[in-house]
PDB file of N, CA, C, O and CB in Angstrom:
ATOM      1  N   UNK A   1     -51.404 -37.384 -10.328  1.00  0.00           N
ATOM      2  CA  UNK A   1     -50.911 -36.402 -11.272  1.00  0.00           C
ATOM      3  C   UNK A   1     -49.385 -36.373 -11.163  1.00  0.00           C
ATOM      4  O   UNK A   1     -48.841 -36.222 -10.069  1.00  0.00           O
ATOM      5  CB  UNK A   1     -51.534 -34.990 -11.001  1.00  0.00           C
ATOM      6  N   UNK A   2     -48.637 -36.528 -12.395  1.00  0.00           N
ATOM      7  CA  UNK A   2     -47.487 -36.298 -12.440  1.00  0.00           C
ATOM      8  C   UNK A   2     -46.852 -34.796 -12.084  1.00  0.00           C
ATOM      9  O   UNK A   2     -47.636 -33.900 -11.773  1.00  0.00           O
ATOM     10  CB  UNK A   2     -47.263 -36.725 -13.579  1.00  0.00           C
ATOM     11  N   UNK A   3     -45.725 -34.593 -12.125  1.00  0.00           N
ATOM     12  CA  UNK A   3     -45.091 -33.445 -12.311  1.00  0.00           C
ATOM     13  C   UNK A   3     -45.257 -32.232 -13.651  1.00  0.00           C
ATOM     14  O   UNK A   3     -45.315 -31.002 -13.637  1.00  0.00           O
ATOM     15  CB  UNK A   3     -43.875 -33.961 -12.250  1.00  0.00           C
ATOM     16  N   UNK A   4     -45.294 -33.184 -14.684  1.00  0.00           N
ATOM     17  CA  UNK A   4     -45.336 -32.881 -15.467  1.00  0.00           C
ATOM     18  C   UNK A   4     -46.797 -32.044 -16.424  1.00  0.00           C
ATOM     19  O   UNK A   4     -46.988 -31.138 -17.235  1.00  0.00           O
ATOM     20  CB  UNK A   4     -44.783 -33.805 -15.633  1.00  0.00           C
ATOM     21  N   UNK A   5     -47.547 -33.086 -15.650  1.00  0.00           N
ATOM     22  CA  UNK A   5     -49.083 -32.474 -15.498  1.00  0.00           C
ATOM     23  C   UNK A   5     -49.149 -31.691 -14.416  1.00  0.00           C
ATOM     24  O   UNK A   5     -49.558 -30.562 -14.688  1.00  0.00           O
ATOM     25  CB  UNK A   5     -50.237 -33.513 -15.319  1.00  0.00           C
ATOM     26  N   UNK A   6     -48.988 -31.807 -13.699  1.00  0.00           N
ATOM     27  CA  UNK A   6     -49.222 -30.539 -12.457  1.00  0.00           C
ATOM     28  C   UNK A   6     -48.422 -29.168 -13.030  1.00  0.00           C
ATOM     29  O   UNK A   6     -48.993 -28.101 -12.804  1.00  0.00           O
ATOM     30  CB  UNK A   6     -48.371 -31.060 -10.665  1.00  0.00           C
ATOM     31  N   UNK A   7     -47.033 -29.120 -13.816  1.00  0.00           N
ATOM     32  CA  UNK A   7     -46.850 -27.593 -14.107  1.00  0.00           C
ATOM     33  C   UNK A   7     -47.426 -27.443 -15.251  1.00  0.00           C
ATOM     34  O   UNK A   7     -47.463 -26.243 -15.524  1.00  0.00           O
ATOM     35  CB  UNK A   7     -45.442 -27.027 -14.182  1.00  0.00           C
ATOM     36  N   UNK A   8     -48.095 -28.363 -16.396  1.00  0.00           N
ATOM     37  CA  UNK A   8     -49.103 -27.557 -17.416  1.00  0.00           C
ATOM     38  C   UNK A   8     -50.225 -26.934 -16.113  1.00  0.00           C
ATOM     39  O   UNK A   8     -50.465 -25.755 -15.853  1.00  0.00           O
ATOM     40  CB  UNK A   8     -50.052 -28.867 -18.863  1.00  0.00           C
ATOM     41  N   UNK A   9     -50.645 -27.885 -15.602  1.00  0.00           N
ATOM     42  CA  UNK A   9     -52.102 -27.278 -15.196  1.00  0.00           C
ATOM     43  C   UNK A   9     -51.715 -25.969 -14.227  1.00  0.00           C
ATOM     44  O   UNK A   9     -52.665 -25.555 -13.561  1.00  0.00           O
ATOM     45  CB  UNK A   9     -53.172 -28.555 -14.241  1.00  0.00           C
ATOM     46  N   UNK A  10     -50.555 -25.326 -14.077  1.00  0.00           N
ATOM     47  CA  UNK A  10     -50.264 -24.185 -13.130  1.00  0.00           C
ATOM     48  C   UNK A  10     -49.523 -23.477 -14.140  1.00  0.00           C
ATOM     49  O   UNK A  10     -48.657 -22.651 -13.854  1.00  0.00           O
ATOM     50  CB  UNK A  10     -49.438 -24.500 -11.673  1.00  0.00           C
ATOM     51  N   UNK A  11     -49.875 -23.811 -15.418  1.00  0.00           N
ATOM     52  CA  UNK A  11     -49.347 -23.207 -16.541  1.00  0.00           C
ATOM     53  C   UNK A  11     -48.089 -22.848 -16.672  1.00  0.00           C
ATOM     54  O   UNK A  11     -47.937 -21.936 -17.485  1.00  0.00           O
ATOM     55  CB  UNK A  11     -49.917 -22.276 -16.776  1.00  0.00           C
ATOM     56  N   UNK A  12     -46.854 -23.348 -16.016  1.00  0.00           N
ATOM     57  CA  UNK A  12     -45.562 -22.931 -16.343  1.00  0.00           C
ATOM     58  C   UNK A  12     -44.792 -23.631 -16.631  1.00  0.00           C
ATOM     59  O   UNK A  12     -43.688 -23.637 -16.086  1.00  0.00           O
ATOM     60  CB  UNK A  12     -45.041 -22.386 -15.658  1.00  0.00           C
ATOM     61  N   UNK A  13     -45.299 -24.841 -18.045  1.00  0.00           N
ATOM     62  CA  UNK A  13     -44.728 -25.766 -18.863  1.00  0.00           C
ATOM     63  C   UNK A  13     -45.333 -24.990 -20.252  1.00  0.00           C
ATOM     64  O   UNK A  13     -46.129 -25.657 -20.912  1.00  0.00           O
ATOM     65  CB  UNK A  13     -45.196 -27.462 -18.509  1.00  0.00           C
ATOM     66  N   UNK A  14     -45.118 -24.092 -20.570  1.00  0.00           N
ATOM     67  CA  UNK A  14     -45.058 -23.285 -22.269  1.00  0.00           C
ATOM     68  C   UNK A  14     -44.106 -23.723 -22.917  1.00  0.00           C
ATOM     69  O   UNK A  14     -42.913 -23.952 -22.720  1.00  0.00           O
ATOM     70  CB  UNK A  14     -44.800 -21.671 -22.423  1.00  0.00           C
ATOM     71  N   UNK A  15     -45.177 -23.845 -24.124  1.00  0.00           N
ATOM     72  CA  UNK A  15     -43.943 -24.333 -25.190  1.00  0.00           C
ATOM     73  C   UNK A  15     -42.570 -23.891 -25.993  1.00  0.00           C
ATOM     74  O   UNK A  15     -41.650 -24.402 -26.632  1.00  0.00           O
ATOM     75  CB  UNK A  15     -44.487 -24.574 -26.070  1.00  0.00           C
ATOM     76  N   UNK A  16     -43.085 -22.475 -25.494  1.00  0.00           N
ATOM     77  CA  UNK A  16     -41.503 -21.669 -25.973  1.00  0.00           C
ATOM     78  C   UNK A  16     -40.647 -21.786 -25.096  1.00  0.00           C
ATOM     79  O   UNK A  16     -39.732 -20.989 -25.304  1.00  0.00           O
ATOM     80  CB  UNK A  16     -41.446 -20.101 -26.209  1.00  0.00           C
ATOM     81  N   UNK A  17     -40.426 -22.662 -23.820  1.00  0.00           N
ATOM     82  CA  UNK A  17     -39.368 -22.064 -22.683  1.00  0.00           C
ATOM     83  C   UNK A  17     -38.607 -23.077 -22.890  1.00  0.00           C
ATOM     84  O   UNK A  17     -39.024 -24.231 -22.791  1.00  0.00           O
ATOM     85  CB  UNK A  17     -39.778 -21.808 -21.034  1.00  0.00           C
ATOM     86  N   UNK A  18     -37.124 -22.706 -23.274  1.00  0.00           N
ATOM     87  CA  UNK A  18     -36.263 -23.531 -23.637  1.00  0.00           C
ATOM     88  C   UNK A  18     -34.846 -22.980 -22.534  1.00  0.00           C
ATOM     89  O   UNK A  18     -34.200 -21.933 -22.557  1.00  0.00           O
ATOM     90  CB  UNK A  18     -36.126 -23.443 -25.397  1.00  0.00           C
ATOM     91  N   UNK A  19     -34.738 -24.280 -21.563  1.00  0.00           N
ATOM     92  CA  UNK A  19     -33.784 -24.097 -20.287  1.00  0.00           C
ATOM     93  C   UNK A  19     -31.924 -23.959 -20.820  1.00  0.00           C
ATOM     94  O   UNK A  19     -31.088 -24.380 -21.620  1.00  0.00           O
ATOM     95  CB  UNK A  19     -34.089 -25.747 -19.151  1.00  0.00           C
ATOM     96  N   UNK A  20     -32.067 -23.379 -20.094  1.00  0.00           N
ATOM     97  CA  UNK A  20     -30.291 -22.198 -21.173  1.00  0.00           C
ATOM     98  C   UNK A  20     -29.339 -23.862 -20.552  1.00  0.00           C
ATOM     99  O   UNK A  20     -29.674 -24.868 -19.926  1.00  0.00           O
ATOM    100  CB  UNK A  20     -29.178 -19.385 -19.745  1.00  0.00           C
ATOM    101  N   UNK A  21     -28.099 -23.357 -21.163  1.00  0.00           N
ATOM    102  CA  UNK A  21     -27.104 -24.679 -21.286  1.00  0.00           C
ATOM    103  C   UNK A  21     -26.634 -24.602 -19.758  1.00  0.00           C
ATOM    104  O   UNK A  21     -26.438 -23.512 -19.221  1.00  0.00           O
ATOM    105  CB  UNK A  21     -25.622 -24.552 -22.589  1.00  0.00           C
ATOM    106  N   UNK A  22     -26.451 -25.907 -19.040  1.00  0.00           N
ATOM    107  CA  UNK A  22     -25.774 -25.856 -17.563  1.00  0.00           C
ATOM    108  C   UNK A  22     -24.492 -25.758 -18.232  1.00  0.00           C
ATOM    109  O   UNK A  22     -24.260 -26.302 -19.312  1.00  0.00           O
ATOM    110  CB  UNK A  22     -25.977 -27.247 -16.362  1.00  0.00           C
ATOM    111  N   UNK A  23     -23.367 -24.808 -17.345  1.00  0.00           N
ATOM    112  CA  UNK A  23     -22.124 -24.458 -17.265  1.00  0.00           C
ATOM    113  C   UNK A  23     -21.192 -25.557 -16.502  1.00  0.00           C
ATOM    114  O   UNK A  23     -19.989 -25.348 -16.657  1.00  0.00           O
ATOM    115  CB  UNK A  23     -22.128 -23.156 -16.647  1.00  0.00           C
ATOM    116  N   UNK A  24     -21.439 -26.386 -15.919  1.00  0.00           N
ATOM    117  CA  UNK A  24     -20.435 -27.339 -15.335  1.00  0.00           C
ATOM    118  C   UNK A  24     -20.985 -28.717 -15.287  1.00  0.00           C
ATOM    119  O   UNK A  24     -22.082 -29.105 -14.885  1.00  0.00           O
ATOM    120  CB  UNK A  24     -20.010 -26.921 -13.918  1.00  0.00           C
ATOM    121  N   UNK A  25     -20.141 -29.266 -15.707  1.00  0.00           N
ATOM    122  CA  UNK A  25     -20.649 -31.017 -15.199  1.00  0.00           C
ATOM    123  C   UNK A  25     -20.468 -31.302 -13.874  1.00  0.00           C
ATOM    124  O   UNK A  25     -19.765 -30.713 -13.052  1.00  0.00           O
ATOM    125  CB  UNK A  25     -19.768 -32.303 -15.895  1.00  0.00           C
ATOM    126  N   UNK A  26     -21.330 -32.483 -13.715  1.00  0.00           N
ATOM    127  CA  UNK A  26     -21.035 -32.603 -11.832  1.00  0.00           C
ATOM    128  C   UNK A  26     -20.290 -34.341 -12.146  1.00  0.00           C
ATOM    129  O   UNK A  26     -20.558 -35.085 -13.090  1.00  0.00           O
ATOM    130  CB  UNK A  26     -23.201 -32.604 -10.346  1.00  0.00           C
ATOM    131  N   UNK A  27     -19.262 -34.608 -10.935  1.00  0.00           N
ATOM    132  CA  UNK A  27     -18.422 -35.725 -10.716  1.00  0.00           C
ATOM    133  C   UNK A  27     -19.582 -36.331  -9.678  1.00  0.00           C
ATOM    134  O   UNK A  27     -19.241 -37.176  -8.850  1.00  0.00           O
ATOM    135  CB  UNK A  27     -16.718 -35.375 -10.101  1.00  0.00           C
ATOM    136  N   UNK A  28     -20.750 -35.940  -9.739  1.00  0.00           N
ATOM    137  CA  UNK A  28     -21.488 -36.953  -8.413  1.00  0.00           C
ATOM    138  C   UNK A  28     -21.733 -38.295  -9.280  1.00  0.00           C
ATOM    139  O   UNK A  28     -21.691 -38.248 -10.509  1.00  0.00           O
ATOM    140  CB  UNK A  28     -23.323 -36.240  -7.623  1.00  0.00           C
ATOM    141  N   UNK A  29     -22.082 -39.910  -8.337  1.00  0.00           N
ATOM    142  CA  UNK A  29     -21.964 -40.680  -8.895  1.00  0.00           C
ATOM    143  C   UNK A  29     -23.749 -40.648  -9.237  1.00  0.00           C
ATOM    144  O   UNK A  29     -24.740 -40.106  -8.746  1.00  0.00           O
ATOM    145  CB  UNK A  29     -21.095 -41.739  -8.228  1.00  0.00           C
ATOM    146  N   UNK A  30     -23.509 -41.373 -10.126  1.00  0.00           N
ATOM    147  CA  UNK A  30     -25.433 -41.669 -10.459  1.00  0.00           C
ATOM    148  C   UNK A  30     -25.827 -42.768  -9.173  1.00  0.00           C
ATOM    149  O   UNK A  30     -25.195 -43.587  -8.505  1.00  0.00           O
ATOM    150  CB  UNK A  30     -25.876 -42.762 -12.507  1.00  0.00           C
ATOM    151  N   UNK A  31     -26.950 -42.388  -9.223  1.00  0.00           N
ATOM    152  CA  UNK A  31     -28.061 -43.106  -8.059  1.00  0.00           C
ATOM    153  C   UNK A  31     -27.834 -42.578  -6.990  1.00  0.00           C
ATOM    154  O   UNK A  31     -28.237 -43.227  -6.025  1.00  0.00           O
ATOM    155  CB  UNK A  31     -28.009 -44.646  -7.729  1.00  0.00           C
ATOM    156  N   UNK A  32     -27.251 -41.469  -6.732  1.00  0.00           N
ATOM    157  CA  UNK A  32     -27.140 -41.211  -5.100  1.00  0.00           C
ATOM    158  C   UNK A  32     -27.480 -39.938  -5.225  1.00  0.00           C
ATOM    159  O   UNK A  32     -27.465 -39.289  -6.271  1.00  0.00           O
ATOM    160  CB  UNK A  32     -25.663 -41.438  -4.239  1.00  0.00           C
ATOM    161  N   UNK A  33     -27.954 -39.377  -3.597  1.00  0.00           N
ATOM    162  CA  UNK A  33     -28.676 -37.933  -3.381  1.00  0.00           C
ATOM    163  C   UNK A  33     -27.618 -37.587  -3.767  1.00  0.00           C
ATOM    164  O   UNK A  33     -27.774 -37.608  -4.988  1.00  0.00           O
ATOM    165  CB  UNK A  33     -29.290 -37.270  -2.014  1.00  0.00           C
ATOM    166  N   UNK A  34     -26.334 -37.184  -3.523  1.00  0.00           N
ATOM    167  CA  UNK A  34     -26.034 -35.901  -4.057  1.00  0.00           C
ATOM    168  C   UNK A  34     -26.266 -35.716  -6.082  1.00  0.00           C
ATOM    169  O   UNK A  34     -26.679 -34.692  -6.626  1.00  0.00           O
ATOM    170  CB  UNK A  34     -24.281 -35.699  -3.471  1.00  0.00           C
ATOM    171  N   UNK A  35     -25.980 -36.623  -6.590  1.00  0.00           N
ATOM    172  CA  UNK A  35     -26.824 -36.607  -8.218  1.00  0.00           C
ATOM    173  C   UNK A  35     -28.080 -35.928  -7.903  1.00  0.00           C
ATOM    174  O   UNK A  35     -28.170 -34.736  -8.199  1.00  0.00           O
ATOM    175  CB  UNK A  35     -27.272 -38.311  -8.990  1.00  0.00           C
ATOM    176  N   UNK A  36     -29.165 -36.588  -7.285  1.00  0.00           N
ATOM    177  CA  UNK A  36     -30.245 -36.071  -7.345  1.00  0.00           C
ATOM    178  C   UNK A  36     -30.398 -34.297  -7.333  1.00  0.00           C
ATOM    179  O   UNK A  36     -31.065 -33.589  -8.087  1.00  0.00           O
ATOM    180  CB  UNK A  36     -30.843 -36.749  -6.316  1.00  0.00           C
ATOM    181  N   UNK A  37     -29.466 -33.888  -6.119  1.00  0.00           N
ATOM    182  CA  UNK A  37     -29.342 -32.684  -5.438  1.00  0.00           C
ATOM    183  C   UNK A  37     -28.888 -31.759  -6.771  1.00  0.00           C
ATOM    184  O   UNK A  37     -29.271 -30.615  -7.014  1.00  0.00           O
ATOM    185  CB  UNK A  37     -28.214 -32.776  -4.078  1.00  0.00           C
ATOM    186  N   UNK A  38     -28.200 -32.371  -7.360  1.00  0.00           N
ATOM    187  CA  UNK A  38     -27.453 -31.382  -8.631  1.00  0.00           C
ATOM    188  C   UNK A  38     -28.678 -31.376  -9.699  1.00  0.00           C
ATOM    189  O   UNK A  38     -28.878 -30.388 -10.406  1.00  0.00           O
ATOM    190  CB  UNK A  38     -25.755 -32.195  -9.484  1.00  0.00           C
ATOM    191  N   UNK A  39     -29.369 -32.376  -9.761  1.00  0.00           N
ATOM    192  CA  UNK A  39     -30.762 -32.518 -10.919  1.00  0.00           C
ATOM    193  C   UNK A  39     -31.353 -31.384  -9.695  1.00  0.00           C
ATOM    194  O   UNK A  39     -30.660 -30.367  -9.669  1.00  0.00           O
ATOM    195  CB  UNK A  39     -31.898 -34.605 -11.269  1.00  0.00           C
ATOM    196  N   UNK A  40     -32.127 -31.386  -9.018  1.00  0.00           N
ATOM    197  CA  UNK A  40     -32.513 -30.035  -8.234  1.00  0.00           C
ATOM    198  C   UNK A  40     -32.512 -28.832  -8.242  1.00  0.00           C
ATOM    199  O   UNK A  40     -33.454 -28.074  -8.472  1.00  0.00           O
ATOM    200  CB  UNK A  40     -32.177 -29.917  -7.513  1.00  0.00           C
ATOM    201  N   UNK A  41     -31.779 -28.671  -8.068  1.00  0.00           N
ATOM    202  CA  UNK A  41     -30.309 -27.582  -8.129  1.00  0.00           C
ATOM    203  C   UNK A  41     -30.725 -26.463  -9.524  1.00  0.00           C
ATOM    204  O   UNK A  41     -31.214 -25.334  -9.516  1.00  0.00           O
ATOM    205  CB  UNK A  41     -28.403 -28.778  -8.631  1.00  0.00           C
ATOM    206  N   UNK A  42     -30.197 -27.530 -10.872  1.00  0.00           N
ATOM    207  CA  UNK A  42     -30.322 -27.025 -12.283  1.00  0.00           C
ATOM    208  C   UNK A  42     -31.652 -27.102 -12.885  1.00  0.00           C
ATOM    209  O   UNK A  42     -31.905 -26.721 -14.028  1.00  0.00           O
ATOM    210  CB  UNK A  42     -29.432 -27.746 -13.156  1.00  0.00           C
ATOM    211  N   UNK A  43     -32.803 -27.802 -11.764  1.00  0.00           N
ATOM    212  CA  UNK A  43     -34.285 -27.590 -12.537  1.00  0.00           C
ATOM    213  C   UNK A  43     -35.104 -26.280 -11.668  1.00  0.00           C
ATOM    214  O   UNK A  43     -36.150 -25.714 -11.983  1.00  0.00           O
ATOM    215  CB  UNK A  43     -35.381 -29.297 -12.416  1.00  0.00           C
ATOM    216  N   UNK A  44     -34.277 -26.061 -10.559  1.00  0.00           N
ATOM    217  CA  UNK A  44     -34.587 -25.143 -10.016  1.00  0.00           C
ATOM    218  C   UNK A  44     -33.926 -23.486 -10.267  1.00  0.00           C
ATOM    219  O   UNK A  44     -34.138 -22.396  -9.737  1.00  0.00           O
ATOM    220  CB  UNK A  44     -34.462 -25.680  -8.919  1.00  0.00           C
ATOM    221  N   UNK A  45     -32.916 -24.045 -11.507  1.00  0.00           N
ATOM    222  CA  UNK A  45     -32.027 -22.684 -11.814  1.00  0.00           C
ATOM    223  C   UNK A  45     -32.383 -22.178 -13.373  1.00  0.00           C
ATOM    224  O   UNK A  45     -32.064 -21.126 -13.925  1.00  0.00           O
ATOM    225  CB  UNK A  45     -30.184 -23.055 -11.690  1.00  0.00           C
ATOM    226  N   UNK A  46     -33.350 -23.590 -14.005  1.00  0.00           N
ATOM    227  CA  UNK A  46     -34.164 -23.453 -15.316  1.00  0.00           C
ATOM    228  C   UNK A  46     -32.996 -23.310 -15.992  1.00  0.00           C
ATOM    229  O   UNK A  46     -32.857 -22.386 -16.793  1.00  0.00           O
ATOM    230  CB  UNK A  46     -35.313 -22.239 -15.535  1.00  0.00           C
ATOM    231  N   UNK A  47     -31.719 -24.485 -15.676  1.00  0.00           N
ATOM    232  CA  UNK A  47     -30.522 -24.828 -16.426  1.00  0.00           C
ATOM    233  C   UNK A  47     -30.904 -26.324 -16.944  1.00  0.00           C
ATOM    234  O   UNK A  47     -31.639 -27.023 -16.247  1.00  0.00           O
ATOM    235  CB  UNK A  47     -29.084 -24.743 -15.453  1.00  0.00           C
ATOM    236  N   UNK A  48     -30.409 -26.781 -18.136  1.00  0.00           N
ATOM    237  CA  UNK A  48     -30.929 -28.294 -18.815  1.00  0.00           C
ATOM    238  C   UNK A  48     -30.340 -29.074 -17.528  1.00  0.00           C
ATOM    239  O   UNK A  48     -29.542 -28.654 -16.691  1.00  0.00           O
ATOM    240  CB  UNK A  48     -30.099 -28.889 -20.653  1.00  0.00           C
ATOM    241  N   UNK A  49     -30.942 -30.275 -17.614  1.00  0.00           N
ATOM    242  CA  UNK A  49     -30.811 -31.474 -16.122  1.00  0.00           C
ATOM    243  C   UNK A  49     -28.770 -31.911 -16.804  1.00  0.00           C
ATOM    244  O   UNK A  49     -27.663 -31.894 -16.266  1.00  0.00           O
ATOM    245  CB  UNK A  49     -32.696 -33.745 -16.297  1.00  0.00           C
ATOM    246  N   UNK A  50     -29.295 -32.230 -18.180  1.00  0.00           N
ATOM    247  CA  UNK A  50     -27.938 -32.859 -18.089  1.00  0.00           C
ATOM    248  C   UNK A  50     -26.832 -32.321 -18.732  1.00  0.00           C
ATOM    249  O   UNK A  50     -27.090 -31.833 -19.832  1.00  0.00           O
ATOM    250  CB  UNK A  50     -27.972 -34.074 -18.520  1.00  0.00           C
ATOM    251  N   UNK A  51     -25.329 -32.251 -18.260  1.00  0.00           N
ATOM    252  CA  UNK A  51     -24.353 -31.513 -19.440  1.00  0.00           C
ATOM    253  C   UNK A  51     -23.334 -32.630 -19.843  1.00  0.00           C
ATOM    254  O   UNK A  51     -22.869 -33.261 -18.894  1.00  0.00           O
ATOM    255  CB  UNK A  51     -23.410 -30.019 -18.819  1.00  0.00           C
ATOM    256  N   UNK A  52     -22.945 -32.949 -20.997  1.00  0.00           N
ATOM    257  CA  UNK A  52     -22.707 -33.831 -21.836  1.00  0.00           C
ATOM    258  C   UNK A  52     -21.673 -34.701 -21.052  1.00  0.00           C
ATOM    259  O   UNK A  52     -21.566 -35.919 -21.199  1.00  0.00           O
ATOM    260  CB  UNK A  52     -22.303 -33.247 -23.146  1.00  0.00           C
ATOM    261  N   UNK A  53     -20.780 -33.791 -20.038  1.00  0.00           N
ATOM    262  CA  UNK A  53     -19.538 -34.277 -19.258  1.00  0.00           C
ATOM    263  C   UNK A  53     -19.783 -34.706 -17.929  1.00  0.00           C
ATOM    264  O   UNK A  53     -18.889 -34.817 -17.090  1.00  0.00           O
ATOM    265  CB  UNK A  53     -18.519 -33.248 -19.154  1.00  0.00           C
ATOM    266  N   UNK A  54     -21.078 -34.968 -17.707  1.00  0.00           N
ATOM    267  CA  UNK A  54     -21.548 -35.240 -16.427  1.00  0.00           C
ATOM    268  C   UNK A  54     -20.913 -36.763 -16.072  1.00  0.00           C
ATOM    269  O   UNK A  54     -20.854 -37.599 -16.973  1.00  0.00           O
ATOM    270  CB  UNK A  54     -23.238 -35.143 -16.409  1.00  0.00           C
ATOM    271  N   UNK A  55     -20.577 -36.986 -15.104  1.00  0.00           N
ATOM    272  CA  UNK A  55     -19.889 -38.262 -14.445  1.00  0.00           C
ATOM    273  C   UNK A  55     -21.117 -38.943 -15.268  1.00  0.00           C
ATOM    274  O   UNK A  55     -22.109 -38.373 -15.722  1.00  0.00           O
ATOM    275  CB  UNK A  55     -19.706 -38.477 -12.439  1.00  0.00           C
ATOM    276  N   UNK A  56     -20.711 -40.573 -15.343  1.00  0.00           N
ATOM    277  CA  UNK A  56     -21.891 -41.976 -16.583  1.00  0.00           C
ATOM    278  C   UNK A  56     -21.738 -42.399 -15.570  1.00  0.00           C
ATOM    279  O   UNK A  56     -22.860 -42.629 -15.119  1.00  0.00           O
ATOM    280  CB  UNK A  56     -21.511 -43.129 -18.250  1.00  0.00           C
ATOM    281  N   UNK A  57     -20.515 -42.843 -14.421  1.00  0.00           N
ATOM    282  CA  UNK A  57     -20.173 -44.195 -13.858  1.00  0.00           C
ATOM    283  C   UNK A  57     -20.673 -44.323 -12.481  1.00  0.00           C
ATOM    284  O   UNK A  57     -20.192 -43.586 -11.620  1.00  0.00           O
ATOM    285  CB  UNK A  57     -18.666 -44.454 -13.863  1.00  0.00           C
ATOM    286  N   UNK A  58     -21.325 -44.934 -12.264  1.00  0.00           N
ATOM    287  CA  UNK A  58     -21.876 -46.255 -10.844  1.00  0.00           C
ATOM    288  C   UNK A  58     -20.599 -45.957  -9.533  1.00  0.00           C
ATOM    289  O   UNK A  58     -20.713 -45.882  -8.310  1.00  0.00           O
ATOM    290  CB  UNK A  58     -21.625 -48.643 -11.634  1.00  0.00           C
ATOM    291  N   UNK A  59     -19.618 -45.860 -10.282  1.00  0.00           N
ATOM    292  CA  UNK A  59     -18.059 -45.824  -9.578  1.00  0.00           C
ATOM    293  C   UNK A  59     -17.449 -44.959  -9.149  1.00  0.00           C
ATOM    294  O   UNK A  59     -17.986 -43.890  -9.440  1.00  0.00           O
ATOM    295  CB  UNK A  59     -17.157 -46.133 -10.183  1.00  0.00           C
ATOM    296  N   UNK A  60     -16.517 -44.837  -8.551  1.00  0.00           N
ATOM    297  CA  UNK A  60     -15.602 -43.851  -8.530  1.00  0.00           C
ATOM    298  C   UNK A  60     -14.999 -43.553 -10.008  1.00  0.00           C
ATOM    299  O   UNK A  60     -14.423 -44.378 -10.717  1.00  0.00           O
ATOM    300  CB  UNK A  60     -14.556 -44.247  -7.532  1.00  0.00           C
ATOM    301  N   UNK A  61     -15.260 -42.181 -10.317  1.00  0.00           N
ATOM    302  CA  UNK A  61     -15.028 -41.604 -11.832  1.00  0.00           C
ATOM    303  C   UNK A  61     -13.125 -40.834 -11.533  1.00  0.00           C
ATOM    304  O   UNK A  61     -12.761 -39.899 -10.819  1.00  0.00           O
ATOM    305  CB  UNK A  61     -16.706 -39.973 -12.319  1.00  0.00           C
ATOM    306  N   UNK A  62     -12.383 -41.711 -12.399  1.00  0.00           N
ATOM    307  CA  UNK A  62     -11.202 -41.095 -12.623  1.00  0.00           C
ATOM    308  C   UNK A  62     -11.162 -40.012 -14.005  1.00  0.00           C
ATOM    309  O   UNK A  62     -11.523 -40.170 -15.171  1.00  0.00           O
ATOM    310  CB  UNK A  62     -10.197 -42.276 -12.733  1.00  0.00           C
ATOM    311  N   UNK A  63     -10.572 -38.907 -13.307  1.00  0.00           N
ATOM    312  CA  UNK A  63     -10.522 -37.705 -14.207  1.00  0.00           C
ATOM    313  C   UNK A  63      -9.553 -38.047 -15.271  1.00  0.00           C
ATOM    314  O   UNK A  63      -8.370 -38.385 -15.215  1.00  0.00           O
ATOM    315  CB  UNK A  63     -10.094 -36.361 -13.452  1.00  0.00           C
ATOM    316  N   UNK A  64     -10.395 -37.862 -16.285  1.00  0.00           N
ATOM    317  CA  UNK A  64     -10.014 -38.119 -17.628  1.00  0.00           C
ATOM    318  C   UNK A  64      -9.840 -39.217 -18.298  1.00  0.00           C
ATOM    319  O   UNK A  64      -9.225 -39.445 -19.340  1.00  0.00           O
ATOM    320  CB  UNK A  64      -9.133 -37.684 -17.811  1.00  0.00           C
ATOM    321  N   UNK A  65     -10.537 -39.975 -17.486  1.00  0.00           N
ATOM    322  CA  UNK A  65     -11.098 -41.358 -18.116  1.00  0.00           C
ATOM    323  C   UNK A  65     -12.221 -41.241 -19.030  1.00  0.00           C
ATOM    324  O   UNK A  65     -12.560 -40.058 -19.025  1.00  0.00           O
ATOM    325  CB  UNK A  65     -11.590 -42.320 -17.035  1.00  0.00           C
ATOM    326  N   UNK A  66     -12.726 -41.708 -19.568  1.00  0.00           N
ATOM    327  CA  UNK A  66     -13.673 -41.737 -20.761  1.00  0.00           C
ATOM    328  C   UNK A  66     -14.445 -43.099 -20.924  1.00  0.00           C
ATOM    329  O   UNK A  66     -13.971 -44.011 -21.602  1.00  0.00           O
ATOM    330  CB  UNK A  66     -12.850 -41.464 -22.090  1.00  0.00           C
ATOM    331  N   UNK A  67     -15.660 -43.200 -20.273  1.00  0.00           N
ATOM    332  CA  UNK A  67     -16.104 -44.676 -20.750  1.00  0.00           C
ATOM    333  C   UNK A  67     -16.822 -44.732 -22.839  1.00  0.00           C
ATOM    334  O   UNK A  67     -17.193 -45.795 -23.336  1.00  0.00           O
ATOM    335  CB  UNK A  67     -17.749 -45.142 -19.289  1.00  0.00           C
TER     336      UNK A  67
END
């Protein structure tokens, strides 16, 4: 059973619940725990996983770069 099936079947995947906007982007890089920790974090705060300014890059992300 997925995740996803396990919170229908504990019933707290309703179709009206729509997760309010996250307030900050995170500079963590993708693929590493601390990313993960921030996906955590905002599914555990019933904030959306992603905010539009969230670090894209593999890399070290320079501020105000733009891929």
């Amino acid at each position: 059973m997925n995740i996803f099936e396990q919170l229908e079947k504990d019933r707290y995947a309703e179709n009206d619940f729509v997760p309010t906007p996250v307030q900050h982007p995170t500079e963590t890089l993708l693929g590493t725990d601390e990313r993960i920790e921030v996906y955590v974090r905002r599914l555990e705060e019933g904030v959306e996983l992603f905010h539009p300014d969230d670090n894209k890059n593999y890399t070290t992300h320079i501020r105000g770069f733009k891929d």
